[in-house]
C-alpha positions as a printed Julia matrix, in Angstrom:
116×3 Matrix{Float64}:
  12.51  -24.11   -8.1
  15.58  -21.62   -7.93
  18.69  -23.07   -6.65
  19.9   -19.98   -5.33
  17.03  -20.16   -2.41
  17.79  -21.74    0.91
  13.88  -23.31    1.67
  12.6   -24.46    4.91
   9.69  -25.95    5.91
   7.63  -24.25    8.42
   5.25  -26.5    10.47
   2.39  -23.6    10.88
  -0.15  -21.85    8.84
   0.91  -18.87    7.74
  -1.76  -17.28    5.82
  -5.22  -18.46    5.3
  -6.97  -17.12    1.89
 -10.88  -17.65    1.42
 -11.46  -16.97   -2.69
 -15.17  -15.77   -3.12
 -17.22  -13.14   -5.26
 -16.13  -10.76   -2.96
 -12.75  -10.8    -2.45
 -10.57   -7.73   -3.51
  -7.99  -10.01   -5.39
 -11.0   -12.15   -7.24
 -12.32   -9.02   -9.35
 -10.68   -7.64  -12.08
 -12.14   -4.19  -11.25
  -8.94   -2.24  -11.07
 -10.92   -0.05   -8.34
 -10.93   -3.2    -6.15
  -7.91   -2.04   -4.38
  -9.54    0.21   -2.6
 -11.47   -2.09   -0.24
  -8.39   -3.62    0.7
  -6.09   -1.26    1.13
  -7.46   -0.16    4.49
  -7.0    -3.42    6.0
  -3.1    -3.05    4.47
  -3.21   -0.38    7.19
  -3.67   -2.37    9.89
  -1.6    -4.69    9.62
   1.25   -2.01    8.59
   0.52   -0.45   12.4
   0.75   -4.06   13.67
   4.42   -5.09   12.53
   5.35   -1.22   12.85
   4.49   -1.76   16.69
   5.32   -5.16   16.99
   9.13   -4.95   17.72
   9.83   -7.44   15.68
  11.07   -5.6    12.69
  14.86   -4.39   12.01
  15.52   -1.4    10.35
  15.53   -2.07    6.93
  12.23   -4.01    7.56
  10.65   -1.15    9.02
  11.48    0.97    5.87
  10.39   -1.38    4.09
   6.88   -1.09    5.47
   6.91    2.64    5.6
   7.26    2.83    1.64
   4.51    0.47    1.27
   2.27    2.25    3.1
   3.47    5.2     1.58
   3.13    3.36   -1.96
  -0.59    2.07   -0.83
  -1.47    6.02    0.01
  -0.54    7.35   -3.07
  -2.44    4.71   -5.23
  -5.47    4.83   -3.11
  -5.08    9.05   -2.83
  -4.98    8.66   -6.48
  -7.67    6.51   -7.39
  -9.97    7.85   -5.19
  -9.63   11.0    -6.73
  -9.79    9.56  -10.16
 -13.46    8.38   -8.93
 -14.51   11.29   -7.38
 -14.82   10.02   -4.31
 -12.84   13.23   -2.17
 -13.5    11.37    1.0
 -11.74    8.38    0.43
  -9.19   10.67   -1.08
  -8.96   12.63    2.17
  -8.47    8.66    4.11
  -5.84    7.7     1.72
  -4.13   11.89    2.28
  -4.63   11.68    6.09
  -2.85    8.23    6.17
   0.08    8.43    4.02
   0.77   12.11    6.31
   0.81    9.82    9.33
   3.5     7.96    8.25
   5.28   10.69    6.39
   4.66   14.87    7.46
   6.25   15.41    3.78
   4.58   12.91    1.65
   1.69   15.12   -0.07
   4.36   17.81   -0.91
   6.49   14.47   -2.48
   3.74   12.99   -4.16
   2.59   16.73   -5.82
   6.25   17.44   -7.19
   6.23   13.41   -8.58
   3.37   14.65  -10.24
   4.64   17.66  -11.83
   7.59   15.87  -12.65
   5.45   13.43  -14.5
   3.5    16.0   -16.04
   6.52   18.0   -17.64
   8.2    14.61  -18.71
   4.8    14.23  -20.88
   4.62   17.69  -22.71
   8.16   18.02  -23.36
């Protein structure tokens, strides 16, 4: 245990997690992420509305979502599978106008890095 954390107890469940054959975290398919990450969205709109988030938690959110886009965008694209792709594009605009113009120059960047 690190010393350097203050811990409390909290007197209510949290989280509940059900492990079965099914579950994105229980396969080792590294596709899985896919059926999960639309839930992530929910529950990003959910705090986002909430109120209950400062500032630097809201960001925080924001870039997740933003992070979530890009790998399902990414993957789904890697698959073939342009629909999902468009899901993952579509959502990761709604949080951010800018973020397919960011996420094609990351790519170029990466792209140069490699051949030079």
């Amino acid at each position: 245990m690190r010393r350097d954390v203050n811990w409390i107890k909290i007197p209510d469940i949290l989280y509940i997690y059900r492990k079965h054959s099914e579950s994105g975290t229980s396969s080792f398919d590294r596709y899985s992420a896919l059926r999960y990450l639309p839930e992530h969205y929910r529950m990003f709109k959910k705090l986002l509305s909430s109120g209950l988030l400062n500032h630097e938690q809201r960001k925080a959110v924001k870039q997740r979502w933003l992070n979530d886009s890009t790998s399902g965008f990414l993957m789904s694209l890697k698959r073939g599978d342009f629909r999902k792709a468009a899901f993952f594009l579509i959502h990761g605009v709604e949080i951010n106008h800018s973020w397919p113009v960011m996420l094609l120059n990351k790519k170029i960047t990466d792209y140069i890095k490699r051949i030079v």
